[in-house]
C-alpha positions as a LaTeX table, in Angstrom:
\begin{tabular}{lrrr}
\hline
Residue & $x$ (\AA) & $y$ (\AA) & $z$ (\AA) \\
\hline
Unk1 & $-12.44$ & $-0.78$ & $-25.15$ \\
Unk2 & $-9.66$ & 1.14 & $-23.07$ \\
Unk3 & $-11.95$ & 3.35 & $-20.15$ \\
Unk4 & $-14.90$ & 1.34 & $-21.06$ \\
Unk5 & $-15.93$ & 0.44 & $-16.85$ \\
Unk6 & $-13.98$ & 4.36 & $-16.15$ \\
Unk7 & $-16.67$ & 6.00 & $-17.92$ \\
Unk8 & $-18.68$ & 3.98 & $-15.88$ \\
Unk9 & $-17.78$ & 4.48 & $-12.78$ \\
Unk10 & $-16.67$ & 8.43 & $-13.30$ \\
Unk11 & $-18.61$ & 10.61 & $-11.75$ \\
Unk12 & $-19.01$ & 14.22 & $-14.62$ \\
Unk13 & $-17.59$ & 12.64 & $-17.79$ \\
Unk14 & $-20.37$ & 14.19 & $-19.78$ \\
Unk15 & $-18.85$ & 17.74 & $-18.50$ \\
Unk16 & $-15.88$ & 17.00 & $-20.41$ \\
Unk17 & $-15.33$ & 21.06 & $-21.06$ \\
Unk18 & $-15.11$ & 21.44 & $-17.13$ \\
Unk19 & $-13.46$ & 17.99 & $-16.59$ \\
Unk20 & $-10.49$ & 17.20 & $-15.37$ \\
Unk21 & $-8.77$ & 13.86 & $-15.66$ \\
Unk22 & $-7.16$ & 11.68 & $-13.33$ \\
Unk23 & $-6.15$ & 8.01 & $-14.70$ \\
Unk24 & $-6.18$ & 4.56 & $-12.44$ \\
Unk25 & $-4.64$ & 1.40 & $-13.04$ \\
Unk26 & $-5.31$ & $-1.74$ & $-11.17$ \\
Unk27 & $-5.80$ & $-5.81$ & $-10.94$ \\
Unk28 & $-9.26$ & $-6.68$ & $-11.40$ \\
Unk29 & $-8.52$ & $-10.23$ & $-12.94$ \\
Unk30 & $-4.92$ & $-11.25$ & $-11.72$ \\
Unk31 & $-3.59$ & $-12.28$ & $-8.67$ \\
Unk32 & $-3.73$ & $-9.41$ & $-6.52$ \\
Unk33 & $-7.33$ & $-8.54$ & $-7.43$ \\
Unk34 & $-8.92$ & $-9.40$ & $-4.38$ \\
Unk35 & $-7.00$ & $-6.05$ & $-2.63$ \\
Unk36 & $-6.56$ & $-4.15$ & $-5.53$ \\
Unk37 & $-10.05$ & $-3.93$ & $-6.50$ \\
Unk38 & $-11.35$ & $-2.66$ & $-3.05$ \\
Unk39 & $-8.34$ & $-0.50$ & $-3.03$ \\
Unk40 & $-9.74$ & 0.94 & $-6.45$ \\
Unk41 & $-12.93$ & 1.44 & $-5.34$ \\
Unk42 & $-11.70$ & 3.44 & $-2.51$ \\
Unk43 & $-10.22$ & 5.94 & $-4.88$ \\
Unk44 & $-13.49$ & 5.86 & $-6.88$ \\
Unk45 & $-15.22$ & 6.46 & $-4.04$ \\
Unk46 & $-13.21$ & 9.75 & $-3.11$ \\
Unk47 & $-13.61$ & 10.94 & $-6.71$ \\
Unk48 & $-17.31$ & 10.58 & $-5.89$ \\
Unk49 & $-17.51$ & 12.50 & $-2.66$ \\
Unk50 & $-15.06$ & 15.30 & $-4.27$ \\
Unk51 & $-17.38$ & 15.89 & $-7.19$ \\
Unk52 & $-20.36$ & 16.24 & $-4.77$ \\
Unk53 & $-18.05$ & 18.58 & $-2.83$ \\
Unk54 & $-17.04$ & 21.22 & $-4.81$ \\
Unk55 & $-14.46$ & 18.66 & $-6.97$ \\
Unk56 & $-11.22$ & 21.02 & $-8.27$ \\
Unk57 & $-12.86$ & 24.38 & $-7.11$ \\
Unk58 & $-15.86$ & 23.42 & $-10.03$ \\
Unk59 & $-14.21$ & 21.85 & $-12.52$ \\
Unk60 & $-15.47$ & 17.98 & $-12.12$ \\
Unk61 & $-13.03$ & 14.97 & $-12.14$ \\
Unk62 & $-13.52$ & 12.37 & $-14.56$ \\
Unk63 & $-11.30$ & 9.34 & $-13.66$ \\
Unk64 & $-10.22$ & 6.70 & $-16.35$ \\
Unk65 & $-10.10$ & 3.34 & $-14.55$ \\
Unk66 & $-8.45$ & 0.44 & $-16.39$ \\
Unk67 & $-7.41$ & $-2.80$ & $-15.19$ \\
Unk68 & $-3.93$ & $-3.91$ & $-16.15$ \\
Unk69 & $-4.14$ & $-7.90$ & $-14.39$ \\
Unk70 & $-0.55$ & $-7.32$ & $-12.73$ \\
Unk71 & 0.65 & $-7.42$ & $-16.10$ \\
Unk72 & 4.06 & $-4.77$ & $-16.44$ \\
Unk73 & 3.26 & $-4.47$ & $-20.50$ \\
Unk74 & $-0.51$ & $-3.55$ & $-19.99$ \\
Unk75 & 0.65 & $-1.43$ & $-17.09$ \\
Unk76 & 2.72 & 0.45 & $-19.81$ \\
Unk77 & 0.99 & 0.59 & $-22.92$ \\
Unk78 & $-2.10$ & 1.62 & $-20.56$ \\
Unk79 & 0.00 & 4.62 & $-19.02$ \\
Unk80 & 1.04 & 5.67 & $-22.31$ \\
Unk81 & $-2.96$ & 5.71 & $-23.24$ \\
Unk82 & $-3.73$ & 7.52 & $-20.41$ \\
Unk83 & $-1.09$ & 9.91 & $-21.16$ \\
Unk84 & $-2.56$ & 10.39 & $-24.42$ \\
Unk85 & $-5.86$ & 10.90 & $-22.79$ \\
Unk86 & $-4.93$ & 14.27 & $-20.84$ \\
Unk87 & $-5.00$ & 13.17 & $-17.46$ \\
Unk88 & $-2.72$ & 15.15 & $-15.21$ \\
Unk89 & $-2.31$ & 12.62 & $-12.47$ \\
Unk90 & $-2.47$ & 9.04 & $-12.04$ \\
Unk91 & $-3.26$ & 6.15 & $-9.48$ \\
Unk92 & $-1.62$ & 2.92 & $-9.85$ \\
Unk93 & $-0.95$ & $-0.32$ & $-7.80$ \\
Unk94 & 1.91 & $-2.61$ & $-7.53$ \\
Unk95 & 5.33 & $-2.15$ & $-7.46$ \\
Unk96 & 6.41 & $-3.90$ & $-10.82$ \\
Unk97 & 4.91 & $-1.58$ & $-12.88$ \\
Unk98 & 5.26 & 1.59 & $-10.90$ \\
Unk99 & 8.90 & 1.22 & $-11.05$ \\
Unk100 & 9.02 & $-0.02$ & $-14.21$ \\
Unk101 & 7.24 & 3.36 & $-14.83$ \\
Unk102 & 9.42 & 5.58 & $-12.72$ \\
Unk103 & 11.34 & 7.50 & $-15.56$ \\
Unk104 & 8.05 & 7.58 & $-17.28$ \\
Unk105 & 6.24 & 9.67 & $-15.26$ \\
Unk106 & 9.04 & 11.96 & $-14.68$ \\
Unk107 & 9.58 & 12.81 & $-18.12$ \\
Unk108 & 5.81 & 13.36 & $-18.37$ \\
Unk109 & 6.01 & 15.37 & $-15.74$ \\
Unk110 & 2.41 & 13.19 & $-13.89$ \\
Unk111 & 2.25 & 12.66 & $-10.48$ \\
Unk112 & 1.95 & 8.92 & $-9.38$ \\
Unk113 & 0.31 & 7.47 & $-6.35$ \\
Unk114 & 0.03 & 3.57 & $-5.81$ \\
Unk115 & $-0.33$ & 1.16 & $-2.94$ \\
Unk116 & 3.49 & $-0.16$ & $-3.90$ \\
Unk117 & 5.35 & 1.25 & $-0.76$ \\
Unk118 & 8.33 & 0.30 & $-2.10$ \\
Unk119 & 11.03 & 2.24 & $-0.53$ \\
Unk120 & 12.87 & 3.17 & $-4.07$ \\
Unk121 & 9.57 & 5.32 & $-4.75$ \\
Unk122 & 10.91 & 7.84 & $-1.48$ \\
Unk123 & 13.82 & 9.51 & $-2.56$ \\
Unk124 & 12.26 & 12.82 & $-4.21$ \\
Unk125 & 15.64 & 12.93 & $-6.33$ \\
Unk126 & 15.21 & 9.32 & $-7.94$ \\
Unk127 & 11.61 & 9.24 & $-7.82$ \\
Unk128 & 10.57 & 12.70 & $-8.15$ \\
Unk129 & 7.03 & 12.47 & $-8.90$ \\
Unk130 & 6.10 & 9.29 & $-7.06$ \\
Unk131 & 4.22 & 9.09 & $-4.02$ \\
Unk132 & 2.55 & 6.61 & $-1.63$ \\
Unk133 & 0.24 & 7.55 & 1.30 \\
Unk134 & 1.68 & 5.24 & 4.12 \\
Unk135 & 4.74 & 4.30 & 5.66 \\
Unk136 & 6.72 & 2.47 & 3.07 \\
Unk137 & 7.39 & $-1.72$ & 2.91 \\
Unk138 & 10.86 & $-0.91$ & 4.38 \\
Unk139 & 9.48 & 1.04 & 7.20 \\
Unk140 & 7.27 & $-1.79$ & 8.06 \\
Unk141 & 9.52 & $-4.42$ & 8.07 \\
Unk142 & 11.62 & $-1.89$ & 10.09 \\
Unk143 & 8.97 & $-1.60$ & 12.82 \\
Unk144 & 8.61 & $-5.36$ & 12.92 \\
Unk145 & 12.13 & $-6.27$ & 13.64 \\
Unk146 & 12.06 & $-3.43$ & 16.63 \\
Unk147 & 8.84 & $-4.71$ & 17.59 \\
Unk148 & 10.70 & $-8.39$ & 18.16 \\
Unk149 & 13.66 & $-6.78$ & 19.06 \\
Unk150 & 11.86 & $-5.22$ & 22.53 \\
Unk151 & 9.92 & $-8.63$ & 23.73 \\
Unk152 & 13.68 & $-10.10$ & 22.81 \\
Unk153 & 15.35 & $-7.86$ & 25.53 \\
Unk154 & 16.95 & $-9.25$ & 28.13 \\
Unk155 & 17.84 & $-12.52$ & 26.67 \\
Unk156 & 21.84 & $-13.88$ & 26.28 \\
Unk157 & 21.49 & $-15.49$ & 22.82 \\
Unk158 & 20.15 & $-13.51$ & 19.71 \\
Unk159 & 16.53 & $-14.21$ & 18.26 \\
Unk160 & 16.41 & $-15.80$ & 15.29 \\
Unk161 & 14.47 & $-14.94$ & 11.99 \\
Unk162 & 12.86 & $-16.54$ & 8.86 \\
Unk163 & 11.55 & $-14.58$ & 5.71 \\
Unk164 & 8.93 & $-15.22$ & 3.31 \\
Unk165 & 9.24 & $-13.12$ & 0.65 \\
Unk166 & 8.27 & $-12.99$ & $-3.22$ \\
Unk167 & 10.72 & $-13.28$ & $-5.77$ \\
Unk168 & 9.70 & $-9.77$ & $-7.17$ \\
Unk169 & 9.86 & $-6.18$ & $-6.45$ \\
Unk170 & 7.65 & $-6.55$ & $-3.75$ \\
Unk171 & 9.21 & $-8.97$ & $-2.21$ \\
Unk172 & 12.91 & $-8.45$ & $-2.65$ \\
Unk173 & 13.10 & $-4.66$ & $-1.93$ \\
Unk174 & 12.78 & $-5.28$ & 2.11 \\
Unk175 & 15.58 & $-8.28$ & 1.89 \\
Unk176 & 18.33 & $-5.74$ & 2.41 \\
Unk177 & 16.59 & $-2.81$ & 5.07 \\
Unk178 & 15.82 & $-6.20$ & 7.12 \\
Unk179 & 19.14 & $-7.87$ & 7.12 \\
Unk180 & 21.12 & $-4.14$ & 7.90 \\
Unk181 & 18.53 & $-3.98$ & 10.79 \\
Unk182 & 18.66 & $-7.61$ & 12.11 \\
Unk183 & 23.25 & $-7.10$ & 12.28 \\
Unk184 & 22.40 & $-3.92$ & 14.38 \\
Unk185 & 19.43 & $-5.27$ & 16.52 \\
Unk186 & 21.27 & $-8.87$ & 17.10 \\
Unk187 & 18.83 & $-10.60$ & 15.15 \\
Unk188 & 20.02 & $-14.05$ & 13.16 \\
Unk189 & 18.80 & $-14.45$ & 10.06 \\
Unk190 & 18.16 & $-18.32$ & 9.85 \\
Unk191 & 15.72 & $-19.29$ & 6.69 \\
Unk192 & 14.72 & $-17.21$ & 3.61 \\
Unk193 & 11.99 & $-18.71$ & 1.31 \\
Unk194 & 10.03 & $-18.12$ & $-1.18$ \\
Unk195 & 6.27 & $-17.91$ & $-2.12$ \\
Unk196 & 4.76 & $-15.85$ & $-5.02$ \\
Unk197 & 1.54 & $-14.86$ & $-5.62$ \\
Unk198 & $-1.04$ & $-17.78$ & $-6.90$ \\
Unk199 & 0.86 & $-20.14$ & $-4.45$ \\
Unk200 & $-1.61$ & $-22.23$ & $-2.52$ \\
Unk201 & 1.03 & $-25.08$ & $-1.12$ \\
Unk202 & 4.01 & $-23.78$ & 1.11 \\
Unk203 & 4.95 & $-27.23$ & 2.88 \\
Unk204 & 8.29 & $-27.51$ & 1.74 \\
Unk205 & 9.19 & $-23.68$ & 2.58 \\
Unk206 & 8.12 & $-24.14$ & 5.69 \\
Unk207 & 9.77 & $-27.60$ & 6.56 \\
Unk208 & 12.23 & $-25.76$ & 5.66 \\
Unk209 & 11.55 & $-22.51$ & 7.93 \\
Unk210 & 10.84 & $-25.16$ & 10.80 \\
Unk211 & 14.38 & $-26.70$ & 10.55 \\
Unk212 & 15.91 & $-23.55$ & 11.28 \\
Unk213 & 14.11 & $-23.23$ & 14.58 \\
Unk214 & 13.07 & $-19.51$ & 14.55 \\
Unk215 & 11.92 & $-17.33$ & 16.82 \\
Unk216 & 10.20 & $-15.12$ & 14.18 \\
Unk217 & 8.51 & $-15.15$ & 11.10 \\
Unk218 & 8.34 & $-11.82$ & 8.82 \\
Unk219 & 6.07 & $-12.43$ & 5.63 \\
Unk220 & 6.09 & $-9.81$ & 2.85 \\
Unk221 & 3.08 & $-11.76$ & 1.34 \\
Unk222 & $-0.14$ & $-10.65$ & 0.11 \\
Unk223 & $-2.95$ & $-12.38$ & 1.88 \\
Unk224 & $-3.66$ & $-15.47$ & 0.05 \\
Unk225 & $-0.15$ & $-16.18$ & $-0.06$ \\
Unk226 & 0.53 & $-15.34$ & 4.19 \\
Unk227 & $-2.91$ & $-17.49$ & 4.51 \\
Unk228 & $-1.13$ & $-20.84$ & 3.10 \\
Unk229 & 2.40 & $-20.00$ & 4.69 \\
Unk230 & 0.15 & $-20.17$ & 8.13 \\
Unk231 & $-1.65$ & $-23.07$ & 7.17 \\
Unk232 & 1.13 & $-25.06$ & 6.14 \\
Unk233 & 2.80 & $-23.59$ & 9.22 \\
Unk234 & 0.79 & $-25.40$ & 11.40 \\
Unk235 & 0.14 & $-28.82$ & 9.48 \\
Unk236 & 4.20 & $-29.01$ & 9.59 \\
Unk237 & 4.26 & $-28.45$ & 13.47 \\
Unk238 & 6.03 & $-24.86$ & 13.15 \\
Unk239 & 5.66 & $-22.92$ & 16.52 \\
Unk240 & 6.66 & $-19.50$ & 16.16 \\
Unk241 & 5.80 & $-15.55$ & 16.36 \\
Unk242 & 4.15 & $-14.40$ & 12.53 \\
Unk243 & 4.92 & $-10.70$ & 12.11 \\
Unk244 & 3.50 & $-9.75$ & 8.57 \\
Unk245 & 3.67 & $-6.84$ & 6.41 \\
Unk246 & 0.42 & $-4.33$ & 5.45 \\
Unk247 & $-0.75$ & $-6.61$ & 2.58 \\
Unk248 & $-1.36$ & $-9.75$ & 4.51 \\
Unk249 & $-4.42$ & $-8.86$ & 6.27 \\
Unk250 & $-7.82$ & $-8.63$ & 5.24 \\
Unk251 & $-11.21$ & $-10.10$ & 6.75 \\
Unk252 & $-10.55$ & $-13.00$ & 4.13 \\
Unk253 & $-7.14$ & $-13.78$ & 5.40 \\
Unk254 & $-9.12$ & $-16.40$ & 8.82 \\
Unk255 & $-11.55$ & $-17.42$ & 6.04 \\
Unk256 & $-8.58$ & $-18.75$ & 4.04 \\
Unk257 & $-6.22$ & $-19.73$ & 6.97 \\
Unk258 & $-8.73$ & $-20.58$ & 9.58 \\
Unk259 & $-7.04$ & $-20.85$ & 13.04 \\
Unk260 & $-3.68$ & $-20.50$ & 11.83 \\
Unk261 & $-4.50$ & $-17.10$ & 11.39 \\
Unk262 & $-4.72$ & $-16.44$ & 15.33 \\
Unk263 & $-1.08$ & $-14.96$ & 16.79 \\
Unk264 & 0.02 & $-13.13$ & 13.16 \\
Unk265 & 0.80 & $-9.38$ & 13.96 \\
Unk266 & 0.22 & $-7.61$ & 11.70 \\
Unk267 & 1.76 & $-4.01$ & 10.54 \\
Unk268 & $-0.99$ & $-1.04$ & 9.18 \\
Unk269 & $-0.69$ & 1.47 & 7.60 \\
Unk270 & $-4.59$ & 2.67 & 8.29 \\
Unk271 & $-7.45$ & 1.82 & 10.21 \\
Unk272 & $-8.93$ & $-1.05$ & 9.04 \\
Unk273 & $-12.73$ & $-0.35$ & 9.09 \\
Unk274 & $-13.86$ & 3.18 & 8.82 \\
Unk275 & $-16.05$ & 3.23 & 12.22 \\
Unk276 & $-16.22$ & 6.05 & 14.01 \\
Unk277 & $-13.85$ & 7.95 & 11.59 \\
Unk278 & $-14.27$ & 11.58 & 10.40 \\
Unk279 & $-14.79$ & 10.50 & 6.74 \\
Unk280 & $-16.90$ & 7.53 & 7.69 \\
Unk281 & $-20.17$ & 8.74 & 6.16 \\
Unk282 & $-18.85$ & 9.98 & 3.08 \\
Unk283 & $-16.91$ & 6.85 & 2.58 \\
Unk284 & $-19.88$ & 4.83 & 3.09 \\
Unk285 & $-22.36$ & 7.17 & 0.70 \\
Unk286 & $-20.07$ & 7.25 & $-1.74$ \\
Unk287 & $-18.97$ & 3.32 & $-1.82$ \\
Unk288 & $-20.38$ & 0.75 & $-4.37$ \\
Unk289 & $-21.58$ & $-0.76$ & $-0.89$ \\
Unk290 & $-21.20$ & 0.15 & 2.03 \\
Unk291 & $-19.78$ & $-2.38$ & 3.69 \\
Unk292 & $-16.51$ & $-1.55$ & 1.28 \\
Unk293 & $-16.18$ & 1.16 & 4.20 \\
Unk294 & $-14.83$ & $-1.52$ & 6.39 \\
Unk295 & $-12.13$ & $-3.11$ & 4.03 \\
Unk296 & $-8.40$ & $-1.85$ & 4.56 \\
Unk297 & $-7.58$ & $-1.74$ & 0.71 \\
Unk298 & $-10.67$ & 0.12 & $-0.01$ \\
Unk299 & $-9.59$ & 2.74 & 3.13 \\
Unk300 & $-5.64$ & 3.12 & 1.96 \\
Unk301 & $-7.34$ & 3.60 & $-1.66$ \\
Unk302 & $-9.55$ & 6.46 & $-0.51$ \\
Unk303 & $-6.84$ & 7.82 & 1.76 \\
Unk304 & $-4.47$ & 8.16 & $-1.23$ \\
Unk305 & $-6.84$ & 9.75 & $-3.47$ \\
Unk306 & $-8.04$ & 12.63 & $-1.46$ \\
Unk307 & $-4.08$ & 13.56 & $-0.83$ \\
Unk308 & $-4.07$ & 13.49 & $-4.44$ \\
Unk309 & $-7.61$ & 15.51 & $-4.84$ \\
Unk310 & $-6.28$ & 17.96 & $-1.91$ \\
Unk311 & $-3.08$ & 18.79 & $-3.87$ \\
Unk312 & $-5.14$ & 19.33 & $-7.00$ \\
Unk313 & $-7.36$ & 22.03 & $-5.35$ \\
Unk314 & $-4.32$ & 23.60 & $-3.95$ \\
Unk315 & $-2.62$ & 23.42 & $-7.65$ \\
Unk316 & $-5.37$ & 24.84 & $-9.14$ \\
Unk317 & $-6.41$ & 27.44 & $-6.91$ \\
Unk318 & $-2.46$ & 28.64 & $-7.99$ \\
Unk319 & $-2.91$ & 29.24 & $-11.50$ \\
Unk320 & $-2.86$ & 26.63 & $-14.15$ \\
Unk321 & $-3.63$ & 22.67 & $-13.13$ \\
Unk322 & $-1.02$ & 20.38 & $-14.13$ \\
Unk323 & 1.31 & 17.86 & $-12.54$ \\
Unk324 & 3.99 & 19.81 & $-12.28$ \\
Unk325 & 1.43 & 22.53 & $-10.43$ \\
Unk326 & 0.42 & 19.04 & $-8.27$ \\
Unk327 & 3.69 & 18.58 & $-7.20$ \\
Unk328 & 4.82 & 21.66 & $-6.46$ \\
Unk329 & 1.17 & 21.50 & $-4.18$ \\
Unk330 & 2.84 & 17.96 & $-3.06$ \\
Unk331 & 6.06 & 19.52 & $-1.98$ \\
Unk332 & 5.03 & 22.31 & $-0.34$ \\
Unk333 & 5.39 & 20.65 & 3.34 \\
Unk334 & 1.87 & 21.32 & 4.14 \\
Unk335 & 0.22 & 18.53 & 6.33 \\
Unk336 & $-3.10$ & 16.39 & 4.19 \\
Unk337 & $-5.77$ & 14.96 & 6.13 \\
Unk338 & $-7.50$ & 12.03 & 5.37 \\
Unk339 & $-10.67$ & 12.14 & 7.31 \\
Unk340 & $-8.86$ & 9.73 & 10.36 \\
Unk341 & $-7.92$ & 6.65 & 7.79 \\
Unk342 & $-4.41$ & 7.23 & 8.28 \\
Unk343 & $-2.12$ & 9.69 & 10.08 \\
Unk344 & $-1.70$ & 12.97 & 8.32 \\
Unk345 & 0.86 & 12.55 & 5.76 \\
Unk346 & 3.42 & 15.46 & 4.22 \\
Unk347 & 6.17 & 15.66 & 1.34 \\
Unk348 & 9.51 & 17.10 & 1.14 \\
Unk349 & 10.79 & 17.98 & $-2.58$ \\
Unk350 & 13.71 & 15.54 & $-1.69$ \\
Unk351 & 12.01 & 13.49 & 0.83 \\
Unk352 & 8.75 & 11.33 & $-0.05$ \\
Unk353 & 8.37 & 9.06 & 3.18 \\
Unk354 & 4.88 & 10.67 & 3.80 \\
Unk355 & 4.60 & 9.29 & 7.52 \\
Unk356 & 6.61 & 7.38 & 9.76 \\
Unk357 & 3.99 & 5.99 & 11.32 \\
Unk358 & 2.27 & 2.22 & 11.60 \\
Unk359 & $-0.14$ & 0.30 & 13.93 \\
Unk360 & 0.23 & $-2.90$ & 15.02 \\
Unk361 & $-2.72$ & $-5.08$ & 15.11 \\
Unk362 & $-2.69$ & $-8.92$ & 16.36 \\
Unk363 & $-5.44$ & $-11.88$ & 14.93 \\
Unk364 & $-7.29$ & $-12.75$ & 17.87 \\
Unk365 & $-10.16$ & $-14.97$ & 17.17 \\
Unk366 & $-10.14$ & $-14.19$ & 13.60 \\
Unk367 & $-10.25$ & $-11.03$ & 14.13 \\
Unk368 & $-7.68$ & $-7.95$ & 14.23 \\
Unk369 & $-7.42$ & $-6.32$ & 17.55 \\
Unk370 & $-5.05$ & $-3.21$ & 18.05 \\
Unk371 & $-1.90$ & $-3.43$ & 19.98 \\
Unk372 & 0.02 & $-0.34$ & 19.47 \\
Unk373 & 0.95 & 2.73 & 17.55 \\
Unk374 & 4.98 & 2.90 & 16.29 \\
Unk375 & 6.95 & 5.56 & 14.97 \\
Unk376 & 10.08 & 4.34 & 13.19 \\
Unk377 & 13.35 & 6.12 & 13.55 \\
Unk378 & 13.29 & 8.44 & 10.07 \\
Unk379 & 17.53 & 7.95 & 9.35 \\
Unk380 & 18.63 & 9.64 & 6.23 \\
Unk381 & 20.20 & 6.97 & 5.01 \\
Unk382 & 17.51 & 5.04 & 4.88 \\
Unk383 & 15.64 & 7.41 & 2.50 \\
Unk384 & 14.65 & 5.31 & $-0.70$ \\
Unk385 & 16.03 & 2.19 & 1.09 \\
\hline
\end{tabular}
């Protein structure tokens, strides 16, 4: 039954006369489960703390939760549902579907947050009630070329460069932001392969990949997917610097790769455990468990929903709640905070990069240990690219 585990999970639902509605989508039984489920926990967790704070200045949220397995058609026919349902804002996942939903949600008028950073999702004229609370997939590959780029300097021949990518939104919307990048920085592009989701065998690839002789890896992988390019990395005898995208770590990616992990930098969009954070204790109250608290997803997924609960109470505080009123709270330039899990994010009407803004982390040991902050360039022509 669609909303079944929402109604669950919702904190107010039996206040439906002072309830207001937010929907979420996400992959509890396909192949991005293992982050999308902590990420959607996050957001249930922040619907949680707002209702024992005050929720939309007294009116409770009731959040309809439904898990779409990846799946583009159940993304759809569950939006439409929702839609049907009243909500006046919704929280999705992965790129297929919230681009496949773009002209959707603008006709409808409902603001749309998910954890696909695609780049298309940016441009507030294309996209104009889409938004993402991070630095989007371009922007990371971005800072990892000019993170190569600067322990390149110096040298006479140009660094070479291998990508893993999936043949899907996901993975195909960084090909071309990378390959303008790499002409400008002097980077050669020497090996593109491919490994989608469910892989668990990337020996060929990365024969392949080892062939070319690169200097640097860039993986737009999710982590079970970046944990068997590493493995099969090493059992092929490929020596060379992993730079990965936000999705491929997670405290299961050594448990999966093992020692291959060790070296892989990683680009963030958050912290990845909410220690000594503002919003640590209401992240960890208001968690399933609290050890969620310490899980990436489950921090970008509560990050993106109190944007989204902040804009509400703004909205609402205006006049009537809706998602145009959301937007409008979206657009306004103001700064949202998100208790220290990410840097403060803010919207232009036109412009919907909400930070510029990632952290490098490198596996040490099996674990991730901070290297630096980096602020990427913010070009205009690079807006929804």
């Amino acid at each position: 039954m669609l909303f079944a585990a929402s109604l669950a999970v919702s904190v107010g639902a039996a206040h439906a006369q002072e309830a207001v509605r937010i929907g979420q989508l996400y992959d509890a039984t396909g192949p991005v489960a293992a982050q999308s489920t902590p990420y959607a926990k996050g957001g249930q967790a922040a619907v949680r703390w707002a209702n024992a704070s005050g929720a939309i200045n007294g009116k409770r949220i009731e959040l309809l939760s439904e898990d779409y397995g990846y799946q583009i058609p159940r993304a759809i026919a569950i939006y439409r549902k929702l839609r049907a349902a009243g909500v006046v804002a919704v929280q999705g996942f992965g790129s297929g579907d919230t681009e496949a939903l773009i002209d959707s949600v603008t006709g409808d008028k409902l603001p749309w947050f998910s954890a696909s950073y695609s780049a298309h999702l940016t441009d507030g004229k294309k996209a104009p009630y889409n938004y993402m609370v991070g630095c989007d997939y371009s922007c990371q590959a971005r800072a990892a070329l000019i993170h190569m780029s600067g322990t390149w300097k110096g040298r006479a021949v140009p660094a070479k460069l291998a990508i893993i990518y999936m043949d899907n939104a996901f993975g195909k919307g960084i090909l071309a932001p990378v390959e303008s990048l790499a002409k400008e920085l002097n980077i050669q592009i020497v090996a593109r392969e491919i490994v989608n989701p469910g892989a668990l065998d990337a020996v060929p690839q990365m024969s392949r990949v080892k062939a070319a002789a690169p200097d640097f890896v860039l993986l737009q992988q999710i982590v079970s997917t970046a944990s068997a390019v590493l493995r099969d990395s090493a059992k092929v005898g490929l020596q060379t610097q992993f730079y990965g995208t936000v999705w491929t770590w997670d405290a299961n990616l050594p448990k999966l790769a093992g020692k291959s992990a060790d070296g892989l930098i990683t680009v963030q969009l958050s912290a990845l455990s909410s220690v000594k954070l503002k919003a640590e204790e209401a992240m960890r109250k208001h968690a399933d468990e609290p050890a969620l608290a310490d899980d990436p997803s489950f921090i970008r997924g509560w990050a993106s929903m109190i944007v989204l609960i902040d804009a509400m109470r703004a909205a609402d505080k205006g006049g009537k709640l809706s998602g145009e009123s959301i937007k409008a709270a979206l657009d306004s330039g103001v700064s949202f905070e998100t208790g220290g899990a990410t840097p403060p994010v803010r919207f232009a009407a036109a412009d919907h990069r909400s930070t510029d803004t990632v952290f490098l982390y490198r596996v040490e040991a099996g674990k991730p240990i901070f290297m630096t902050p980096m602020t990427v360039e913010r070009r205009p022509e690079w807006l929804g690219n």
